[in-house]
C-alpha angles and dihedrals in degrees: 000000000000111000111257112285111223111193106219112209106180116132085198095093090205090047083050098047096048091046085043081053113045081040093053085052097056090060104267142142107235129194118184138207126179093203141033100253094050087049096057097048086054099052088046085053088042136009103221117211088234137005124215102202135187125210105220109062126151109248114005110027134235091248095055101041080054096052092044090055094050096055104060119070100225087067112028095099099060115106112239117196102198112216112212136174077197112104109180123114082232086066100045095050087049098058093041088055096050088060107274112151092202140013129194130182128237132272090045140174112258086210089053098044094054083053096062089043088063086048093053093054096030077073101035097036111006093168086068091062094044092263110155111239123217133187121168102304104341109095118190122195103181086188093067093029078229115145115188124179116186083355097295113114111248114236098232137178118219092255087042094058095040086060102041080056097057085045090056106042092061109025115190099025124124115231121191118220085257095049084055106044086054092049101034101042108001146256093261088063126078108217111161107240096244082061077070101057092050085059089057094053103053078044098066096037086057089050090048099041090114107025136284137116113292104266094207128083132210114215107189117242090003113063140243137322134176108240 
């Protein structure tokens, strides 16, 4: 499982590079862009799992990139920490209306700030900060890589687990082949889509070793989804 991506839009180069820096150090991936428009084409190449945003941007601002990104349903779910020299309440009640998840006033602490950041994916995607996952009664500890359903250990490959624990971090949640190939095994490497479906596969005979109704859920033409 791939570490957390956190998409940096900041057009200060030294603001970006500190932010590029303290993120790298935690452990994420971090992709940059320095305006709004650069910043949208990025997120349509590749959904970050966060996005740091400031709200003065040339072009295309903070506030409508915001407010694009939280229309579309591919990526409505992504957190999004708004960065603002502004300092009203007026402000502040603007950009979190727009969609922002977070907002946090310059000049900021960089500690605080990547507190914020863990908050934010403790509640998008819980397993990349060691959270345990549970759905019904499937439990996932990604500390240990255990998987249990009904109490019985569940036999599962790398690439099974990893699955199971895109599945669980978002129930419900319909993933294409595509969204899955990026997430399970990465963009740098080339799987042909029907690999996904095999995966699936020795997933659900894993879930259903000892019993039980089959968890995942085939939608035709769109993907998969647990639930």
């Amino acid at each position: 499982m791939q570490a957390p991506t956190v998409l940096v839009v900041e057009d200060e180069p030294a603001q970006r590079e500190v932010l590029t820096y303290n993120l790298e150090a935690e452990g994420f991936r971090v992709n940059q862009a320095d305006n709004g428009e650069e910043a949208l084409l990025l997120v349509a190449e590749d959904v970050p799992d966060l996005i740091v945003l400031d709200w003065m941007l040339p072009n295309v601002s903070g506030i409508e990139v915001c407010r694009r990104l939280k229309s579309r349903a591919e990526t409505r779910g992504v957190p999004i920490i708004m960065l603002s020299a502004r300092s009203e309440e007026v402000d502040l009640v603007r950009g979190l209306e727009t969609g922002a998840d977070d907002y946090m006033v310059k000049p900021y602490s960089i500690v605080e700030l990547m507190a914020r950041v863990r908050t934010q994916l403790r509640r998008s995607r819980p397993s990349s900060l060691g959270e345990m996952l549970e759905f019904e009664d499937i439990t996932l500890d990604p500390e240990t890589h255990r998987a249990r359903r009904d109490g019985q250990l569940l036999k599962l490959g790398p690439t099974e687990f990893r699955l199971l624990t895109t599945f669980m971090e978002k129930p419900g949640r319909v993933w294409s082949r595509e969204q899955l190939l990026d997430r399970v095994w990465g963009r740098d490497i080339y799987v042909d889509t029907r690999t996904v479906d095999v995966h699936v596969g020795r997933l659900r005979k894993a879930l259903c070793a000892e019993g039980g109704d089959d968890p995942i859920r085939t939608v035709r033409g769109a993907g998969y989804a647990l639930g």
